[in-house]
ChimeraX commands (.cxc) that place a marker at each C-alpha (Angstrom):
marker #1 position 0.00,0.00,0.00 radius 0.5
marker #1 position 2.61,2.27,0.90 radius 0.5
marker #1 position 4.18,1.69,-2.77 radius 0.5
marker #1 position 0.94,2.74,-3.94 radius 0.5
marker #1 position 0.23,5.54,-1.96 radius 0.5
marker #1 position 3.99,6.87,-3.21 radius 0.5
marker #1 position 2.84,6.18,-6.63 radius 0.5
marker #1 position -0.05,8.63,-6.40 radius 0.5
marker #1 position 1.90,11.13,-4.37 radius 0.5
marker #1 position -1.10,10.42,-2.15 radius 0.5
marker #1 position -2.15,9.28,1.35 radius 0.5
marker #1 position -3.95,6.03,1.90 radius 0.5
marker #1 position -6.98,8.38,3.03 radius 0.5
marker #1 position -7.19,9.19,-0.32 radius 0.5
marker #1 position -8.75,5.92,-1.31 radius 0.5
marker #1 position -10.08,4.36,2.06 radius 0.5
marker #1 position -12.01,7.44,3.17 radius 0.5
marker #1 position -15.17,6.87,2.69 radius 0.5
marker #1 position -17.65,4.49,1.09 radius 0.5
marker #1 position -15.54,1.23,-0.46 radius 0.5
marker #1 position -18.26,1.06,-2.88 radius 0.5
marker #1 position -20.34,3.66,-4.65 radius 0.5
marker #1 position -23.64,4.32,-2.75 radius 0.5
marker #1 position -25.62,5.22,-5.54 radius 0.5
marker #1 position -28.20,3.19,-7.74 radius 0.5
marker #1 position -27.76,1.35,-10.69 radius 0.5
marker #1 position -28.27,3.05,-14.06 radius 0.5
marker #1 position -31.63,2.48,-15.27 radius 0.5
marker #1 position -33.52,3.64,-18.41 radius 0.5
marker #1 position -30.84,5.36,-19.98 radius 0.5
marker #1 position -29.91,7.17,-16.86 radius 0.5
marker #1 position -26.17,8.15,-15.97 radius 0.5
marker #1 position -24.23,5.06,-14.40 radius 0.5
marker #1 position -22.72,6.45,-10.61 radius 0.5
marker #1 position -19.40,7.28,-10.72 radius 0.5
marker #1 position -16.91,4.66,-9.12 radius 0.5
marker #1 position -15.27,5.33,-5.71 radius 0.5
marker #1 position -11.49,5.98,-5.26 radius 0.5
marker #1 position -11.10,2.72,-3.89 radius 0.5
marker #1 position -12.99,0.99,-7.25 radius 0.5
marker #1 position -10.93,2.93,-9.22 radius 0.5
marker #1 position -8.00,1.59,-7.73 radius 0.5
marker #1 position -8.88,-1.95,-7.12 radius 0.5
marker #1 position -9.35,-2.06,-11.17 radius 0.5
marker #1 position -6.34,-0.49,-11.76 radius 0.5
marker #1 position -4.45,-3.02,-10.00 radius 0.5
marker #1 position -6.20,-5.70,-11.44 radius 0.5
marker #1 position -5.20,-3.84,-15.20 radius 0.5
marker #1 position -1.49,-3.61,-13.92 radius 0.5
marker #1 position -1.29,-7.66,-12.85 radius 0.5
marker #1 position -2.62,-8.12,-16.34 radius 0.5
marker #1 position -0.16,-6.11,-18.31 radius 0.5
marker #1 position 2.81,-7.34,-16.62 radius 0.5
marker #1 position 1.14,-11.10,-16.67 radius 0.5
marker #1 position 1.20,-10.29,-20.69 radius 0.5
marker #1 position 4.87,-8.38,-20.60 radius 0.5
marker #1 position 5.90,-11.72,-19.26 radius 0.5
marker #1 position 3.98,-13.60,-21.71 radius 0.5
marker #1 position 5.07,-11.19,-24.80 radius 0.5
marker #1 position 8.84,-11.78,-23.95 radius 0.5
marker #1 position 8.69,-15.27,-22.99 radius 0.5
marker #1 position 10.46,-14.22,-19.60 radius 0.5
marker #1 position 10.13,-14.90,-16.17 radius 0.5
marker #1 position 9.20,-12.29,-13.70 radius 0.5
marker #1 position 11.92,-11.35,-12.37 radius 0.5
marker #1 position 14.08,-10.18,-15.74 radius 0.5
marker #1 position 10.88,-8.86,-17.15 radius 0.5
marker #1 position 10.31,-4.72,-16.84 radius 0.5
marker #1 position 7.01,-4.12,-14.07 radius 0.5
marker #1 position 4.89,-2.19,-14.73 radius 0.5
marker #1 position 3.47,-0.39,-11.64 radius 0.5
marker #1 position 1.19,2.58,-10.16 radius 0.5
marker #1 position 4.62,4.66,-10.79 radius 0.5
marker #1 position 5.10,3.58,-14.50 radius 0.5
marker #1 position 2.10,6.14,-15.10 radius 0.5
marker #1 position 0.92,7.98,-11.99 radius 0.5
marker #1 position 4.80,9.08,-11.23 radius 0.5
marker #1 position 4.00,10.92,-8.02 radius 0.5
marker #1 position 0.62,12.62,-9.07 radius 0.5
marker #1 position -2.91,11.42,-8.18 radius 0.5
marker #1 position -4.16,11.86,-11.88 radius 0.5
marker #1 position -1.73,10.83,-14.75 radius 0.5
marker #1 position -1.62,13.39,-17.61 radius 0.5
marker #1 position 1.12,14.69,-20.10 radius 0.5
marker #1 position 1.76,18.44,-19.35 radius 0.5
marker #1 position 1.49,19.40,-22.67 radius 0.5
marker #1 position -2.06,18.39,-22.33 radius 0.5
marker #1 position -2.61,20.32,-19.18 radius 0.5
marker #1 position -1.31,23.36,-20.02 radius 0.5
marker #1 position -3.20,23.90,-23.29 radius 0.5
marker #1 position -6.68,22.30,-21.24 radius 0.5
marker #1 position -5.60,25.35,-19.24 radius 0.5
marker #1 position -5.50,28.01,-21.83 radius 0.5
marker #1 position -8.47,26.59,-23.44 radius 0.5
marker #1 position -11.08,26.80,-20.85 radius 0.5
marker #1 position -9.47,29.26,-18.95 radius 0.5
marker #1 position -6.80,31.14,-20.35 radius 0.5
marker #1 position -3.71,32.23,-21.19 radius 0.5
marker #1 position -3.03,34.10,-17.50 radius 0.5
marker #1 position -4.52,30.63,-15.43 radius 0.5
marker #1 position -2.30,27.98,-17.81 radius 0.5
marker #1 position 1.07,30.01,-17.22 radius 0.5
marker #1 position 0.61,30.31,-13.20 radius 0.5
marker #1 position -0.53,26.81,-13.83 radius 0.5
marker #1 position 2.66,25.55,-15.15 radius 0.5
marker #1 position 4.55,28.02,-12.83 radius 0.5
marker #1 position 2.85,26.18,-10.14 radius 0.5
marker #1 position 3.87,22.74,-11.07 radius 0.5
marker #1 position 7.23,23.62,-11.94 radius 0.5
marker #1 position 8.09,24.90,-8.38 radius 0.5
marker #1 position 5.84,22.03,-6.88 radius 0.5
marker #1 position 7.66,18.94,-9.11 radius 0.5
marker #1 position 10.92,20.04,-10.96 radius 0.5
marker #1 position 13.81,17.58,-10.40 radius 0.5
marker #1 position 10.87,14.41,-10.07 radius 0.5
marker #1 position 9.73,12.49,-13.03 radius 0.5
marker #1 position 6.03,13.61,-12.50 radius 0.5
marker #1 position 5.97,15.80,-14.95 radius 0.5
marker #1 position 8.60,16.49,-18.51 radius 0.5
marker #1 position 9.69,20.18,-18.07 radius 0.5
marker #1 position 12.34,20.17,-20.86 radius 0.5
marker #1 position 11.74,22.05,-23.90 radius 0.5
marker #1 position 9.15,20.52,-25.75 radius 0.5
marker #1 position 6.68,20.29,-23.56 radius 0.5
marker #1 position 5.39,24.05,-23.60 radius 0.5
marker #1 position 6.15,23.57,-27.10 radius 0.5
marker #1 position 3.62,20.35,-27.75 radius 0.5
marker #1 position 0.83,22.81,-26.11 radius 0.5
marker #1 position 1.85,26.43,-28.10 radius 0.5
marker #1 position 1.51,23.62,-31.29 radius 0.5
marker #1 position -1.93,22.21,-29.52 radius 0.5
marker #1 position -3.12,25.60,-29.25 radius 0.5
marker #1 position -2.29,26.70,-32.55 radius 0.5
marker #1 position -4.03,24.66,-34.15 radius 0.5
marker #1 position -7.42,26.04,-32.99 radius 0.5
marker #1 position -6.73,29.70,-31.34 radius 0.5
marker #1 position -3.73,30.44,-32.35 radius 0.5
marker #1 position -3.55,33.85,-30.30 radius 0.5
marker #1 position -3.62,31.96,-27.02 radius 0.5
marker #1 position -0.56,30.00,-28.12 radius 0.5
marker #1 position 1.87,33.08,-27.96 radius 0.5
marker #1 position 1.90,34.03,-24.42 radius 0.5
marker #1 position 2.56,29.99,-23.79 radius 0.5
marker #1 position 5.53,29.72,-26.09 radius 0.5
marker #1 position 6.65,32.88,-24.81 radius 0.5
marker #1 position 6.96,31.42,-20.97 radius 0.5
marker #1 position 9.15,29.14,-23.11 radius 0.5
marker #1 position 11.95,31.48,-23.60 radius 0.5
marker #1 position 12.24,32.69,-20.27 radius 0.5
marker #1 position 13.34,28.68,-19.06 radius 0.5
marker #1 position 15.30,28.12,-22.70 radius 0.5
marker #1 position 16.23,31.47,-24.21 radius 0.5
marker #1 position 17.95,29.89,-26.93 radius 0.5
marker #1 position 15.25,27.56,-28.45 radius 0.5
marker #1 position 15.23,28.15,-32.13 radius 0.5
marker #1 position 12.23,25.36,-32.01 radius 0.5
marker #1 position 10.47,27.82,-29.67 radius 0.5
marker #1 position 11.26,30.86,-31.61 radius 0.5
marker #1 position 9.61,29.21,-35.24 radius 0.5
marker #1 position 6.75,28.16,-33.50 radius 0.5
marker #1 position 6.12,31.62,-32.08 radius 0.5
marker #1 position 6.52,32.62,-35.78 radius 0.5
marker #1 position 4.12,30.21,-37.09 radius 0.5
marker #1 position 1.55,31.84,-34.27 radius 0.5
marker #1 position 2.03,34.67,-35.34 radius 0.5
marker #1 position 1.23,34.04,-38.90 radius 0.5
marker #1 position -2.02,32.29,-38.40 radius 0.5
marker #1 position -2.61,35.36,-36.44 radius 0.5
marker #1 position -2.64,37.25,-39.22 radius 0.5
marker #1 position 0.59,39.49,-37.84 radius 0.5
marker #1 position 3.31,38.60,-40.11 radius 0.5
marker #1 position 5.40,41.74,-39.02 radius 0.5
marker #1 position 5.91,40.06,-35.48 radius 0.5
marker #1 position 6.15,36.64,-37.40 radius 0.5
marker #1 position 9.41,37.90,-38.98 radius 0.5
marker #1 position 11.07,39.20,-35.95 radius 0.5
marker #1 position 10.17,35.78,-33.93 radius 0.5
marker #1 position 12.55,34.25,-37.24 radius 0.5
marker #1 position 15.11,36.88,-36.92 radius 0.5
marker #1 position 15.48,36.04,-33.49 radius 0.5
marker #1 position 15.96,32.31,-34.27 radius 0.5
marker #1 position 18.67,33.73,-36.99 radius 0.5
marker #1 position 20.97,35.73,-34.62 radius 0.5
marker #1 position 20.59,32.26,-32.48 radius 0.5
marker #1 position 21.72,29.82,-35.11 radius 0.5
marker #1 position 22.72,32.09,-38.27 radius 0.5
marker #1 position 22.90,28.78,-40.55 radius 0.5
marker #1 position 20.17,27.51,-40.52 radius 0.5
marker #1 position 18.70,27.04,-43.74 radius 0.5
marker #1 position 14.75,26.23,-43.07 radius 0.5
marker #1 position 14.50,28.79,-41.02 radius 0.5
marker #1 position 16.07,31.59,-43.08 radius 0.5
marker #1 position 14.23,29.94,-45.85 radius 0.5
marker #1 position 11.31,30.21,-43.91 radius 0.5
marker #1 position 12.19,33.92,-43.30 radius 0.5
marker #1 position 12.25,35.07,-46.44 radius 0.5
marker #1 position 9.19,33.34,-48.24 radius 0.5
marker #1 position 7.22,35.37,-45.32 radius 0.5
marker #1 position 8.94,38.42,-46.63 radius 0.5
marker #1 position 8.23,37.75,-50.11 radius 0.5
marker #1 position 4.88,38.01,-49.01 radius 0.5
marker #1 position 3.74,39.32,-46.00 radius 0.5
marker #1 position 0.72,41.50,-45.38 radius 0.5
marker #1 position 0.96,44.91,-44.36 radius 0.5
marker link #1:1,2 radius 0.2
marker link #1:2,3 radius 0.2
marker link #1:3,4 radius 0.2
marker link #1:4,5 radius 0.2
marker link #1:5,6 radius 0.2
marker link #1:6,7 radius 0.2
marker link #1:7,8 radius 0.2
marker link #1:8,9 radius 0.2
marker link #1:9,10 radius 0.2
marker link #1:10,11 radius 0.2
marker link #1:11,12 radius 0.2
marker link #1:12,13 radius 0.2
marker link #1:13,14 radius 0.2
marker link #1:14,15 radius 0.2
marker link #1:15,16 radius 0.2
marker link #1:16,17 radius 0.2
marker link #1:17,18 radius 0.2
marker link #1:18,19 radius 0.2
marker link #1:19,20 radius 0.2
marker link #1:20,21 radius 0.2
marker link #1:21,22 radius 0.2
marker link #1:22,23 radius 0.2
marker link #1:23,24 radius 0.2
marker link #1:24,25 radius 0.2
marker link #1:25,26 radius 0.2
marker link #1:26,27 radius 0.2
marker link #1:27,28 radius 0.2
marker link #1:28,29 radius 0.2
marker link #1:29,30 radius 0.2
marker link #1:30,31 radius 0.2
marker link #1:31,32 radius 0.2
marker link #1:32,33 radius 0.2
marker link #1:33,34 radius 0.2
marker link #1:34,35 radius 0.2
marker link #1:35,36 radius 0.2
marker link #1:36,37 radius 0.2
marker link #1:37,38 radius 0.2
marker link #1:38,39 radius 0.2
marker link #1:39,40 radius 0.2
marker link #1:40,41 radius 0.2
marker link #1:41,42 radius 0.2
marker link #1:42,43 radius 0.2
marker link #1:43,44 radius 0.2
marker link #1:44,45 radius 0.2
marker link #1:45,46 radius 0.2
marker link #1:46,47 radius 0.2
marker link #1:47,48 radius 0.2
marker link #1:48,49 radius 0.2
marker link #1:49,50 radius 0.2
marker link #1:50,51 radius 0.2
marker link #1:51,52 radius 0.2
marker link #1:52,53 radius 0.2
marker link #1:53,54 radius 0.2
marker link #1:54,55 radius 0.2
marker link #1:55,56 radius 0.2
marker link #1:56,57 radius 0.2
marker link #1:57,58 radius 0.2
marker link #1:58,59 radius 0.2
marker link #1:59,60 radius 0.2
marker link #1:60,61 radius 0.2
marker link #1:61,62 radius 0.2
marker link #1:62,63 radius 0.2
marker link #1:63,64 radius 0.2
marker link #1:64,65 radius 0.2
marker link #1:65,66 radius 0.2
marker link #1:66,67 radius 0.2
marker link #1:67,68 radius 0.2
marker link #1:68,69 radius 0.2
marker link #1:69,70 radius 0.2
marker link #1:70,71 radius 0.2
marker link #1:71,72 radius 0.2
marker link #1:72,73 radius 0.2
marker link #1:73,74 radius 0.2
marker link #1:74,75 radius 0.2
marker link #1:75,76 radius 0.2
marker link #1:76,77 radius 0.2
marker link #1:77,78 radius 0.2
marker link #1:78,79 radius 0.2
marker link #1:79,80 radius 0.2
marker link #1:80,81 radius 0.2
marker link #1:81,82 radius 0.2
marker link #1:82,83 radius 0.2
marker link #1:83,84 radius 0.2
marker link #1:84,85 radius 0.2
marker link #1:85,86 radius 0.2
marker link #1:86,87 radius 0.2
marker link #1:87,88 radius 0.2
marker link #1:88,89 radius 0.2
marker link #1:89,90 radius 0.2
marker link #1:90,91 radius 0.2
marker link #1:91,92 radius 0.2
marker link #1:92,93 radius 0.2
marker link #1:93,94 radius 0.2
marker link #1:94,95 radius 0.2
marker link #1:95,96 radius 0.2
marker link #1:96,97 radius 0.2
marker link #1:97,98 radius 0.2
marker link #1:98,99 radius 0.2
marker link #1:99,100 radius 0.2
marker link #1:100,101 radius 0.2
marker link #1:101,102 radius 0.2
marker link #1:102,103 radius 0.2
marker link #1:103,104 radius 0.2
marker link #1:104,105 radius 0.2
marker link #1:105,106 radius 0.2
marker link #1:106,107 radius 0.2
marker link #1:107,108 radius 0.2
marker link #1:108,109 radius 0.2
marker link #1:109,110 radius 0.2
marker link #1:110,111 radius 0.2
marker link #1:111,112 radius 0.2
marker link #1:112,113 radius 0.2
marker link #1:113,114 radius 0.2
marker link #1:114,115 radius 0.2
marker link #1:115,116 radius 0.2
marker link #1:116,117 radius 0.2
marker link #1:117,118 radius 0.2
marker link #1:118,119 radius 0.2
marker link #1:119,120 radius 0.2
marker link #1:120,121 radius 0.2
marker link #1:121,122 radius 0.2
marker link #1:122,123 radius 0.2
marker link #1:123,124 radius 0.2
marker link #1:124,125 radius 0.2
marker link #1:125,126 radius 0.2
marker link #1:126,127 radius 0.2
marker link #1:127,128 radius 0.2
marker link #1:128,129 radius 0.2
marker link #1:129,130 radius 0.2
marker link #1:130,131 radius 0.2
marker link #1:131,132 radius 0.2
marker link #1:132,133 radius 0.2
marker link #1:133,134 radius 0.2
marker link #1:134,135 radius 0.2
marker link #1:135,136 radius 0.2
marker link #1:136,137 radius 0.2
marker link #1:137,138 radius 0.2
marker link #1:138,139 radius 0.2
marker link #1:139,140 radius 0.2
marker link #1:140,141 radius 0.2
marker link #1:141,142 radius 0.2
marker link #1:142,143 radius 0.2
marker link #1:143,144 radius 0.2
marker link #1:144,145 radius 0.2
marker link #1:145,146 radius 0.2
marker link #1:146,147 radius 0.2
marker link #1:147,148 radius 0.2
marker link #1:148,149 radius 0.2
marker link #1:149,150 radius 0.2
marker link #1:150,151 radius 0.2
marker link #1:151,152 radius 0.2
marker link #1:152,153 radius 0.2
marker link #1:153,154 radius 0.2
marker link #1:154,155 radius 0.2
marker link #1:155,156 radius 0.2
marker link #1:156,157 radius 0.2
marker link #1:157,158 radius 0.2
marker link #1:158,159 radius 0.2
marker link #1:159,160 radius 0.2
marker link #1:160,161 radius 0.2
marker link #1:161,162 radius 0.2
marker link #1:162,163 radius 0.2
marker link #1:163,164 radius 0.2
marker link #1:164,165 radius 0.2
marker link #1:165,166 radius 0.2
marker link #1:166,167 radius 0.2
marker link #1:167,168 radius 0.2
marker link #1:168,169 radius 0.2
marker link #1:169,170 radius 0.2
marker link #1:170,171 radius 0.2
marker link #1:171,172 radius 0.2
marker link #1:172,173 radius 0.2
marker link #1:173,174 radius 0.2
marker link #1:174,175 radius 0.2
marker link #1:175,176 radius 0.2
marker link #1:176,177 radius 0.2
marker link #1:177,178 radius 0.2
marker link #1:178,179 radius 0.2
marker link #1:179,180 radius 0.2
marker link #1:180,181 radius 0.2
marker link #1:181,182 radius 0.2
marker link #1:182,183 radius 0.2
marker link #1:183,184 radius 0.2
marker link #1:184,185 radius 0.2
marker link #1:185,186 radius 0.2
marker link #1:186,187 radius 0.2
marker link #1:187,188 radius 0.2
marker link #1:188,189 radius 0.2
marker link #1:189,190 radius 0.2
marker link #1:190,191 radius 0.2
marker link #1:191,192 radius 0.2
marker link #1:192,193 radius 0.2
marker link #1:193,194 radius 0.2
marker link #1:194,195 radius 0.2
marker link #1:195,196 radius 0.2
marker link #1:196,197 radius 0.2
marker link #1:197,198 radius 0.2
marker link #1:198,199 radius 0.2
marker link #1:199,200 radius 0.2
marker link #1:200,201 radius 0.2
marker link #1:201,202 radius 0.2
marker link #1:202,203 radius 0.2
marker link #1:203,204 radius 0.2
view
C-alpha cells in the first residue's frame, strides 16, 4: 500500500475514506451510471497492472523477475491523476486562459521540478503552443513565450512563435520571432528559408 500511496503522491486516506463502494443506484432507463469510488478505481487499476505485466511476461517469454514491471509509478509518477503536461497546459489556456495555464505551469514547476512527474524540458510548452495553434492560435503566444524565459535559446520555440504569429494574421511580429531564431543559429537554412518566403509576401 505504501508503494501505492507513493505512486499517487497520495495518502492512503485518499482511497479508504469513505464508502468502499459507490452508494448510488444502478443506471436504469438510460440514466447516468454512478461514478466509481477511489477505492474501485483503484482496485481495477491493480487488477489492469497484474494483467499487463502477466502479458509483458507472456510477450517476452520471460520470467518475472528479468521482465520490466509495470506499476502505479510507471504512469501515476508521483501525481494522483496521470496526464502529459502538454495536455494540461493547453486544457488550461483553453477553458481558462492564457493568464490561469502560465501560473498553472509556474505552479507545477516549483511544486515537481527535479521528479519524473511531470517532462519540463523544452518541448513540452512547445507540444501545447503547437496544440493551441491549431485552434486559437492567439492563445498560443503568451505559452511559447513562458518558453523562452526557461530556454532562451530555443530556435524550435522561436519558429513556433513565428508560425503563431502568422495564423494570427501578424506577419510583421512573425518575422522578428525568425530573426530572433537567426541571430541564435545564423545557418540555418529552413528557417532563413522560412524567413524570407514570409517576406516575399507578407501583409501589411
Amino acid at each position: 500500500m505504501a508503494t501505492i500511496a507513493q505512486g499517487l503522491g497520495v495518502q492512503c486516506q485518499y482511497c479508504h475514506a469513505g464508502p468502499r463502494m459507490s452508494q448510488a443506484p444502478a443506471a436504469e432507463n438510460g440514466a447516468a451510471a454512478p461514478s466509481p469510488s477511489k477505492f474501485e478505481i483503484a482496485r481495477a487499476m491493480l487488477a489492469m497492472t497484474r494483467e499487463l505485466n502477466t502479458k509483458i511476461q507472456a510477450a517476452t517469454g520471460k520470467p518475472p523477475n528479468e521482465t520490466t514491471q509495470v506499476t502505479c509509478m510507471t504512469c501515476h509518477r508521483g501525481v494522483a491523476v496521470p496526464g502529459q503536461l502538454s495536455d494540461i497546459i493547453a486544457k488550461t489556456a483553453f477553458t481558462a486562459g492564457d493568464d490561469a495555464a502560465i501560473a498553472q505551469y509556474r505552479e507545477l514547476r516549483r511544486q515537481y521540478y527535479g521528479g519524473q512527474s511531470y517532462d519540463f524540458r523544452e518541448d513540452s510548452l512547445i507540444e501545447a503552443g503547437q496544440k493551441l495553434i491549431r485552434v486559437k492560435p492567439p492563445l498560443a503566444i503568451p505559452i511559447l513565450q513562458l518558453n523562452l524565459e526557461f530556454y532562451p535559446k530555443s530556435v524550435r520555440t522561436y519558429t513556433q512563435i513565428a508560425f503563431a504569429y502568422t495564423r494570427s494574421l501578424d506577419d510583421q511580429s512573425a518575422m522578428a520571432a525568425l530573426e530572433k531564431a537567426l541571430e541564435i543559429e545564423p545557418d540555418n537554412g529552413m528557417v532563413r528559408g522560412q524567413l524570407e518566403q514570409l517576406k516575399s509576401y507578407h501583409r501589411k
